[in-house]
C-alpha positions in Angstrom: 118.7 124.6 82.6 119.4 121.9 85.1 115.9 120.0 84.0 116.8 120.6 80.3 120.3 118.9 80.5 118.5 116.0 82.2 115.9 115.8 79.4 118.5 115.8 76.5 121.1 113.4 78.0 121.8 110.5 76.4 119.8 107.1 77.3 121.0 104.0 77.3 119.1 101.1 76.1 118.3 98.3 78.9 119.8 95.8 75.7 123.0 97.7 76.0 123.1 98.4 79.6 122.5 94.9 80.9 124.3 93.2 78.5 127.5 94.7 78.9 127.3 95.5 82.9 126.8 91.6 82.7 129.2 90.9 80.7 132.0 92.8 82.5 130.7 91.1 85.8 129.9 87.3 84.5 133.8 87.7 82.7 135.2 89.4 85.9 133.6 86.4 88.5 134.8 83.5 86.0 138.2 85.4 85.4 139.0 84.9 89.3 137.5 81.7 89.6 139.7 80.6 86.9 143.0 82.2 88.3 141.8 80.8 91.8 141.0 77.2 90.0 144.1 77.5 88.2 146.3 78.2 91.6 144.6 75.1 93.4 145.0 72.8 89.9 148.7 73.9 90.9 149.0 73.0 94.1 147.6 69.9 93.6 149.4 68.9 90.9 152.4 69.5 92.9 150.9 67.2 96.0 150.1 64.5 93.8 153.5 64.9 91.9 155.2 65.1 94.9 153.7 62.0 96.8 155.0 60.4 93.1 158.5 61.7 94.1 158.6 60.1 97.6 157.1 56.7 96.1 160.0 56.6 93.8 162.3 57.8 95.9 161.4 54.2 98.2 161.5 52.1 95.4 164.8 52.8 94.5 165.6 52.9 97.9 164.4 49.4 98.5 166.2 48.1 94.9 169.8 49.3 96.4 170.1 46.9 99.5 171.9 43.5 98.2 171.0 40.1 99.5 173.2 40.1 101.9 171.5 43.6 103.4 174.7 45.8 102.5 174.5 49.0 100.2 174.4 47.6 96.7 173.7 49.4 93.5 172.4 47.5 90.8 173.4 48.0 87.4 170.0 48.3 85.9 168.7 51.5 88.5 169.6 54.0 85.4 167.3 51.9 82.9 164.5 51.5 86.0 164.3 55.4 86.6 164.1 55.9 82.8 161.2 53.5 83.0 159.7 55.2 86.0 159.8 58.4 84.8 158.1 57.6 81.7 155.5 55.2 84.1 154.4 58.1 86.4 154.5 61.2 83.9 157.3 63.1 85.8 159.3 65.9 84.5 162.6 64.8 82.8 164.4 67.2 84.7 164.1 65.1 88.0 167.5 64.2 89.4 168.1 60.8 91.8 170.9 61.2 93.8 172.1 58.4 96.2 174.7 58.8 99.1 176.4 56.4 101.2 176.6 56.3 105.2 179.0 59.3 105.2 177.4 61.1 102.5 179.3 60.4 100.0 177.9 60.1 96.1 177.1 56.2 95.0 175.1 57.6 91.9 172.8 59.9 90.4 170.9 60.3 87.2 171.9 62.4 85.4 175.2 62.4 86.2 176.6 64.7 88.9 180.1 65.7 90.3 180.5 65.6 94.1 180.2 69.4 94.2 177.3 69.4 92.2 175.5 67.0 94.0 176.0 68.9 97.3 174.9 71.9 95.6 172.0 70.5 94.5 170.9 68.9 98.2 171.7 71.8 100.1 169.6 74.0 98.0 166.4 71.8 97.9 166.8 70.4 101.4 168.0 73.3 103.5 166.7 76.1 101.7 162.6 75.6 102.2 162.1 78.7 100.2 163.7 77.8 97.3 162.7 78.3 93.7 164.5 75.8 92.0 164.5 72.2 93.3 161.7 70.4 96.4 163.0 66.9 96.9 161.3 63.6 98.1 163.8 61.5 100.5 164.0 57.8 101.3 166.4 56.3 103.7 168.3 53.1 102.7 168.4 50.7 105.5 169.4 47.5 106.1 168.6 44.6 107.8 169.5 45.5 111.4 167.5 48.6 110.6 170.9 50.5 110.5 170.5 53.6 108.1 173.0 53.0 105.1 172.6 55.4 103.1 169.4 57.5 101.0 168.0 58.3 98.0 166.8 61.6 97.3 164.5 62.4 94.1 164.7 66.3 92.9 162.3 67.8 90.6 162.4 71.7 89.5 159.5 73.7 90.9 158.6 74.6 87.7 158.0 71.1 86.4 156.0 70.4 89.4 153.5 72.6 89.0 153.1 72.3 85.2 150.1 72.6 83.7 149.9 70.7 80.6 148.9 72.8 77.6 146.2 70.7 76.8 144.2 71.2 80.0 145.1 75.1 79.8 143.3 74.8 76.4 140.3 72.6 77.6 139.3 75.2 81.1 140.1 78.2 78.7 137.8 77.4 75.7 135.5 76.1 79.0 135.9 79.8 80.6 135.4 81.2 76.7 132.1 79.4 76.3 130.2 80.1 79.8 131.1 83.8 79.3 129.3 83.4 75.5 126.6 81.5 77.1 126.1 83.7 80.0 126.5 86.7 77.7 123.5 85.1 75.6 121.1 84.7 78.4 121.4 88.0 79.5 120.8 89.2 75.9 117.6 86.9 75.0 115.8 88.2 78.6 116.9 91.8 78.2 115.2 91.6 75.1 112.6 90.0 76.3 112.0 92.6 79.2 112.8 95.6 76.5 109.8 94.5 74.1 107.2 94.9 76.5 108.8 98.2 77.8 109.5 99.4 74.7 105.5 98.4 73.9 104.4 100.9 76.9 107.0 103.6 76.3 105.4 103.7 72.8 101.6 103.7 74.2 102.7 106.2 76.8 103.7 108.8 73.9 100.5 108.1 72.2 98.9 109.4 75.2 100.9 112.3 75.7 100.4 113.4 72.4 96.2 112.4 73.0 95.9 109.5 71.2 94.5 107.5 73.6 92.7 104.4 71.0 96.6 102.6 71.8 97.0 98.9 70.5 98.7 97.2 73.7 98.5 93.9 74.1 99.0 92.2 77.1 100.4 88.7 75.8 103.7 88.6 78.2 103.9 85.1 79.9 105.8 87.2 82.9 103.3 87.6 85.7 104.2 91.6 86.3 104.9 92.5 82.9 101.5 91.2 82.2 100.3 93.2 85.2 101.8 96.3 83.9 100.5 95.5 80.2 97.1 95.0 81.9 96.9 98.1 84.2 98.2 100.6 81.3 95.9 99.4 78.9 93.1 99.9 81.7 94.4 103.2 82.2 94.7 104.3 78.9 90.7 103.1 78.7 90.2 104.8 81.6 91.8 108.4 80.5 89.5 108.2 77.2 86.7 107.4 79.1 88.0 110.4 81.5 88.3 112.6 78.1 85.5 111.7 76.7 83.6 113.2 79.7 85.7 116.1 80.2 84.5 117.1 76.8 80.9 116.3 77.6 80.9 117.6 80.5 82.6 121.1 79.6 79.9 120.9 76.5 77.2 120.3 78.8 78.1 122.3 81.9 78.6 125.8 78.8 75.6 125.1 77.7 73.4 125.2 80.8 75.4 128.0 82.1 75.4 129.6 79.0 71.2 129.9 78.9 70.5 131.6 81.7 73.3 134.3 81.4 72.0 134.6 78.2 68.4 135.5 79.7 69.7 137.1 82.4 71.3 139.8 80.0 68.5 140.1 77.7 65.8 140.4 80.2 68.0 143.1 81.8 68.8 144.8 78.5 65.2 144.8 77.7 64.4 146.9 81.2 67.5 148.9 80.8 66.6 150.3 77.1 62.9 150.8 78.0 61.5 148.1 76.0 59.7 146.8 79.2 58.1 149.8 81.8 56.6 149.2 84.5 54.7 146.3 85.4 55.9 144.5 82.8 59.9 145.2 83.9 58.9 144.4 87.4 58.0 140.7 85.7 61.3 141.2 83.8 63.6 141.7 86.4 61.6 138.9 88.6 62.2 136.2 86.1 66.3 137.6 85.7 66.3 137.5 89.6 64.9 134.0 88.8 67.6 132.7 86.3 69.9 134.3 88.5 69.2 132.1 91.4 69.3 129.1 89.1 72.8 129.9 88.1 73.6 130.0 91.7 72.3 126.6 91.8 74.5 125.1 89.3 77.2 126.9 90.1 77.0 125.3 93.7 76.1 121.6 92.6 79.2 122.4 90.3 81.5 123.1 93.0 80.5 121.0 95.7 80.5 118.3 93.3 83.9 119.2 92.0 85.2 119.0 95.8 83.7 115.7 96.9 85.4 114.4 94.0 88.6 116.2 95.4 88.1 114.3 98.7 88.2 117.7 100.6 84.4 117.7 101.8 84.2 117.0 105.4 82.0 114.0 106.3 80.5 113.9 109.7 80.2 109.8 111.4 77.7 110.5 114.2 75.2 108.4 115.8 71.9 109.2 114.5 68.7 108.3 115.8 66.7 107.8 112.0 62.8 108.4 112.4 63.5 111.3 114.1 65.8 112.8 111.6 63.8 111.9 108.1 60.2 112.8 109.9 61.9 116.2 110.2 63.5 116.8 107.2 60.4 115.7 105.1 58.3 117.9 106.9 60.5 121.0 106.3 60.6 119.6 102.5 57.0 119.8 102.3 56.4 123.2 103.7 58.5 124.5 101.0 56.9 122.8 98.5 53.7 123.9 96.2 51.4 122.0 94.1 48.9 119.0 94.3 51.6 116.8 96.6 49.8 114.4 99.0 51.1 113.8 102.8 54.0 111.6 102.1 53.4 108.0 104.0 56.2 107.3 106.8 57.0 103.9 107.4 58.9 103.3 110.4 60.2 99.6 112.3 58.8 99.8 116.1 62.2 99.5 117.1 64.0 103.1 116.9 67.6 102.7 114.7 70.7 104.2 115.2 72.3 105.5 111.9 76.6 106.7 111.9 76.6 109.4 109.2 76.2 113.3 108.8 72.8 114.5 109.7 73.5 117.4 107.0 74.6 115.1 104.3 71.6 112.5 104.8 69.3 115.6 104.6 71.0 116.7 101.4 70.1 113.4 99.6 66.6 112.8 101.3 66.2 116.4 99.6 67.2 115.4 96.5 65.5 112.4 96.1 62.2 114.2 97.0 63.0 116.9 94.8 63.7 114.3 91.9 60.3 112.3 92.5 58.8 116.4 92.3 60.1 116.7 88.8 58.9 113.4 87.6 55.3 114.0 88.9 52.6 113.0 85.8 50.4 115.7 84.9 47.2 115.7 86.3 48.2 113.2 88.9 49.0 114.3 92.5 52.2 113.2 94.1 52.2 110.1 96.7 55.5 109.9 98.5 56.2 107.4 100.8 59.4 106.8 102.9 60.2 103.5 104.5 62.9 102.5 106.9 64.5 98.9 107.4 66.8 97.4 109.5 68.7 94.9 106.9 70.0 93.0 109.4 74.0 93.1 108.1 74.9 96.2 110.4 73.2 98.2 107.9 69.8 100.3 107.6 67.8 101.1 104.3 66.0 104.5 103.5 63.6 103.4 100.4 62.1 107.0 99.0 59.3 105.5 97.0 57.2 107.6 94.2 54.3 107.3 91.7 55.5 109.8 88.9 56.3 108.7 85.5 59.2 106.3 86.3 62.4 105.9 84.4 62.8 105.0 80.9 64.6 101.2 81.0 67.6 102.3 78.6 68.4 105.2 81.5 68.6 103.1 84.4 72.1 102.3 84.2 73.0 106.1 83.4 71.3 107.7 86.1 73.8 107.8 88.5 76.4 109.3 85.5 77.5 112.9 86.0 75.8 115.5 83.6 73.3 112.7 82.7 69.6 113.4 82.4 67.1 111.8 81.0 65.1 112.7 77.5 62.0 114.2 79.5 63.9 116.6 81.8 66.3 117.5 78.9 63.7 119.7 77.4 61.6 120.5 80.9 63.9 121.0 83.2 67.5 123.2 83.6 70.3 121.7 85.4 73.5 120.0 85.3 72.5 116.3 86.1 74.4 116.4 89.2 72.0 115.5 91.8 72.0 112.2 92.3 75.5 112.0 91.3 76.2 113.9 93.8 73.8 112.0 96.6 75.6 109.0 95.6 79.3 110.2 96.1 78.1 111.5 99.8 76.3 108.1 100.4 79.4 106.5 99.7 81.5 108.4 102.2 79.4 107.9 104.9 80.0 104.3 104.3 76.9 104.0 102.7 75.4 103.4 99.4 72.3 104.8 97.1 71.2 102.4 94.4 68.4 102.5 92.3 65.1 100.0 93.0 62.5 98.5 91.3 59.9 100.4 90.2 56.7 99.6 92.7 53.8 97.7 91.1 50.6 99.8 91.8 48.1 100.1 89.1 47.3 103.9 89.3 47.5 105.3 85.9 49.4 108.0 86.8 52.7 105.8 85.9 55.0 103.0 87.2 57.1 105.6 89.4 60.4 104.6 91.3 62.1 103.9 94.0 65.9 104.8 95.5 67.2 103.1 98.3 69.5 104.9 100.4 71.3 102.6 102.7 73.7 103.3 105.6 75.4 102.0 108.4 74.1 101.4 111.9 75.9 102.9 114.5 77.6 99.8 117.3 
């Protein structure tokens, strides 16, 4: 229930999921960078407004001492703070007040009653948390550098940390576009990614439902998207090729089990309902106990095929002295073998060589090989073997198993190795499931090791072209 929820729950695209998660972070970040922008435009305009303040706030200041030095104040200061505020852009609610020696009101703009005006400097000059009023002072002094009174410039909080509508208008169509434009690169590359995921969630259900020809093309200028194009359009390849032989391979491996079953039981039925007495049974039930050990055959190629494959055969790595070994297990070849064979020729270095691999496993493929050059003997011909051993000098030995049987037909060459393969002669000759040297090859390999396919010898005996395999492995340090 549990995996069937999961299955059925809505998706979300990555268009949709990106873009919006972005979205709501990109507008969140540049939402508090504004408000923190905002705060500091604040602050600074009330600085810079305030340093205004205190330079106005000397001027006037300086304009109220007479020539004679005494407190004096001049007719015009109403017209020059007019002119002053309109000069440095301060608020027109900014009051100048100026007091006498004692304290005692000479004038302010706008005008002020004594009560007021005391109001007004105890709240902005006593009271530092104030809301209302921050104001700039200037002393008046005189010649003697006697203090004769000062000048003190008010301006409203508020004013001073005005923004002007303008530049609110200017950082929030600023703050509108760069979340559009950040909201637009997000969408063109998560469309961008999506295409190409999309492309490969498409080809991925055209596998599942065994369609494996996919069109997938891997045209992404991305470096890993064009990797992951690449390597599932390899895979894909490699799955049909992997069908492809599943089907042969099930064809081929029912039809060479399927013929000697099929003899098997009609050999048996022919004893069984007394078509056959006798002698003749006897031959019957030889030939069944024949086809019955050829079964057994492929049914053990089969396996220990299928479990090499698997990776679950155990390879021995020992140190192996090589004459020794292949004079030994081409002797017991040859005593089980019949028929017009010659004494295969052993070629050996002087030196002796050390092989690392599994003395069982070598002895399987030397087997096979012999047993392959067997089955390609030409009729009429006997069968010269001959077995040569190399030191290559790169850390490695070569085992060249060398016949003069009928060789292999050029178009087969590169097939030989293939599993279930065999070529046109043995097809109708011989009963198997082509495993052998597939087989030999997989073991050669994980001994470290490798079986390849020579050149056929040049001799000029009519009995055919022959072949050669070369088994190579490594020495042991």
């Amino acid at each position: 229930m549990g995996k069937l929820t999961k299955a059925t729950k809505k998706r979300t695209s990555i268009l949709s999921y990106w873009t919006i998660r972005y979205l709501l972070i990109i507008s969140s970040g540049l939402l508090l960078i504004a408000l923190v922008t905002f705060w500091w435009i604040q602050r600074e305009a009330m600085n810079n407004r305030m340093q205004t303040t205190a330079l106005l706030a000397q001027e006037i200041a300086d304009r109220s001492i007479g020539a004679d030095g005494t407190m004096k104040i001049s007719p015009g200061l109403a017209n020059l703070v007019e002119d002053r505020k309109r000069f440095f852009k301060v608020s027109m609610e900014m009051c100048v007040i100026i007091t006498g020696q004692n304290g005692e009101l000479l004038f302010s703009e706008p005008q002020l009653t004594e009560e007021e005006m005391r109001h007004k400097l105890n709240d902005s000059l006593t009271d530092a948390r104030s809301p209302q009023f921050k104001a700039a002072v200037a002393r008046v002094t005189g010649d003697s550098g006697d203090t004769l009174g000062q000048v003190a410039v008010l301006q409203s909080k508020r004013s001073l940390q005005h923004i002007p509508q303008e530049e609110i208008i200017f950082f929030s169509t600023l703050l509108v576009f760069l979340i559009i434009l950040s909201w637009l690169t997000i969408y063109l590359l998560s469309i961008k990614l999506a295409r190409p995921v999309q492309e490969v969630a498409a080809a991925a259900a055209q596998i599942s439902d065994g369609e494996y020809d996919i069109k997938l093309k891997p045209d992404a200028q991305e470096r890993e998207i064009y990797e992951l194009q690449l390597s599932f359009r390899e895979m894909a390849f490699k799955l049909r090729q992997f069908e492809q032989s599943r089907a042969v391979m099930l064809a081929g491996v029912s039809h060479e089990l399927k013929t000697p079953v099929t003899s098997i039981k009609g050999l048996v039925h022919a004893v069984r309902e007394g078509v056959v007495e006798e002698e003749e049974a006897t031959e019957f039930l030889d030939i069944a106990l024949l086809e019955a050990e050829r079964l057994q055959r492929m049914v053990a190629d089969l396996l220990d095929y299928n479990a090499l494959t698997a990776g679950i055969v155990a390879i021995r790595h020992d140190r192996l002295e090589a004459a020794p070994l292949l004079t030994e297990v081409v002797y017991q070849w040859k005593l089980t073998q019949k028929g017009d064979i010659a004494e295969p020729e052993l070629l050996f270095p002087a030196k002796p060589l050390l092989l690392r691999g599994d003395p069982l496993r070598i002895q399987q493929i030397i087997v096979n090989l012999l047993g392959n050059s067997l089955q390609a003997k030409a009729p009429g011909h006997p069968l010269q073997l001959s077995l040569r051993l190399r030191d290559t000098g790169d850390g490695s030995a070569e085992i060249s198993v060398t016949d003069n049987g009928m060789g292999i037909d050029p178009a087969s060459r590169e097939q030989i190795f293939e599993a279930f393969f065999r070529g046109s002669d043995k097809q109708t000759a011989l009963r198997g499931l082509g495993l052998g040297l597939t087989f030999s090859r997989l073991l050669a390999e994980a001994m470290g090791g490798s079986l390849e396919l020579g050149g056929s010898p040049e001799a000029g005996d009519s009995a055919g072209p022959g072949c050669t395999f070369i088994l190579k492995l490594p020495l042991a340090v």
